[in-house]
C-alpha positions in Angstrom: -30.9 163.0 214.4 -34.1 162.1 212.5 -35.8 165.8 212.4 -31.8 166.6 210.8 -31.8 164.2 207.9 -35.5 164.7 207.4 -35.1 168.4 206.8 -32.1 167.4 204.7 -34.6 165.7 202.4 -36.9 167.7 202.4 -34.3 170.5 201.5 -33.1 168.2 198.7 -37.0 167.8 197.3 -37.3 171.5 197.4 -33.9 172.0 195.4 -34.9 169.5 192.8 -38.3 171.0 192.1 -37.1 174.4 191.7 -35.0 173.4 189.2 -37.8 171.4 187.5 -39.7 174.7 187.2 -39.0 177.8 185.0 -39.4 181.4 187.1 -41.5 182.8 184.7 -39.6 185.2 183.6 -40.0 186.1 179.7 -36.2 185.5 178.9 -36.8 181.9 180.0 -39.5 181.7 177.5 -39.3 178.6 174.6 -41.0 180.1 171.7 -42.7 183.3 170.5 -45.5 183.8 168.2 -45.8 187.1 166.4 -49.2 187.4 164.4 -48.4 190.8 162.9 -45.4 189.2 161.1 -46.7 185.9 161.0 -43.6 184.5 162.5 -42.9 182.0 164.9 -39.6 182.0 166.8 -38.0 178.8 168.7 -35.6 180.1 170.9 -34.0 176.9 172.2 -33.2 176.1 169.0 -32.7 179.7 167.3 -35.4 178.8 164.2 -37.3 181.6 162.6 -40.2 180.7 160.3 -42.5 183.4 158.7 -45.0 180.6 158.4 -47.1 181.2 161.2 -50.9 180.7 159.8 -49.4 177.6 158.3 -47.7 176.0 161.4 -51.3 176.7 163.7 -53.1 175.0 160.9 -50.7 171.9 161.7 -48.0 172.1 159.4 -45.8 171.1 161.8 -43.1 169.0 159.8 -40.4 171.9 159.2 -40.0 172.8 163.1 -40.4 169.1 164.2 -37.6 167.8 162.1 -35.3 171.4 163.3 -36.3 169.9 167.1 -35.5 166.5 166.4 -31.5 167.5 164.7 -31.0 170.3 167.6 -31.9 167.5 169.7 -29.8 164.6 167.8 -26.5 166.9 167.8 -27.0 167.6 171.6 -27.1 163.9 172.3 -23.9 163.4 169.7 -22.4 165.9 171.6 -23.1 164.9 174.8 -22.1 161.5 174.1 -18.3 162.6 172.7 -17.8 164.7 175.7 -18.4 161.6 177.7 -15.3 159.4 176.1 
């Protein structure tokens, strides 16, 4: 009976870390940086800038405030879907 619910958890630790971790593969990928076009892509998001010099030189605000309303109408929608 123990070695059974022991390998249960230990299945159950092995499900929940492979979810926790990305395979790698490029379409699972969060953002793309193309020097030759000085763009930078968010893909979680779908954001675009052509502002890539400025954003590695830490001008950051534009694509911090597009995270933090992606993020805002997830939680807004999250929460309606919930009453």
């Amino acid at each position: 009976i123990y070695d059974k619910e022991h390998q249960k958890y230990i299945d159950d630790i092995a499900a929940r870390r492979k979810t926790m971790v990305s395979t790698g593969d490029r379409s699972a990928k969060i953002r793309t940086y193309n020097y030759p076009q000085g763009r930078i892509s968010d893909h979680r998001i779908g954001l675009t800038l052509y502002r890539l010099e400025s954003v590695l030189n830490g001008d950051l605000d534009e694509l911090i405030d597009a995270l933090i309303t992606a993020d805002t109408a997830e939680k807004l929608k999250s929460d309606s879907a919930e009453v």
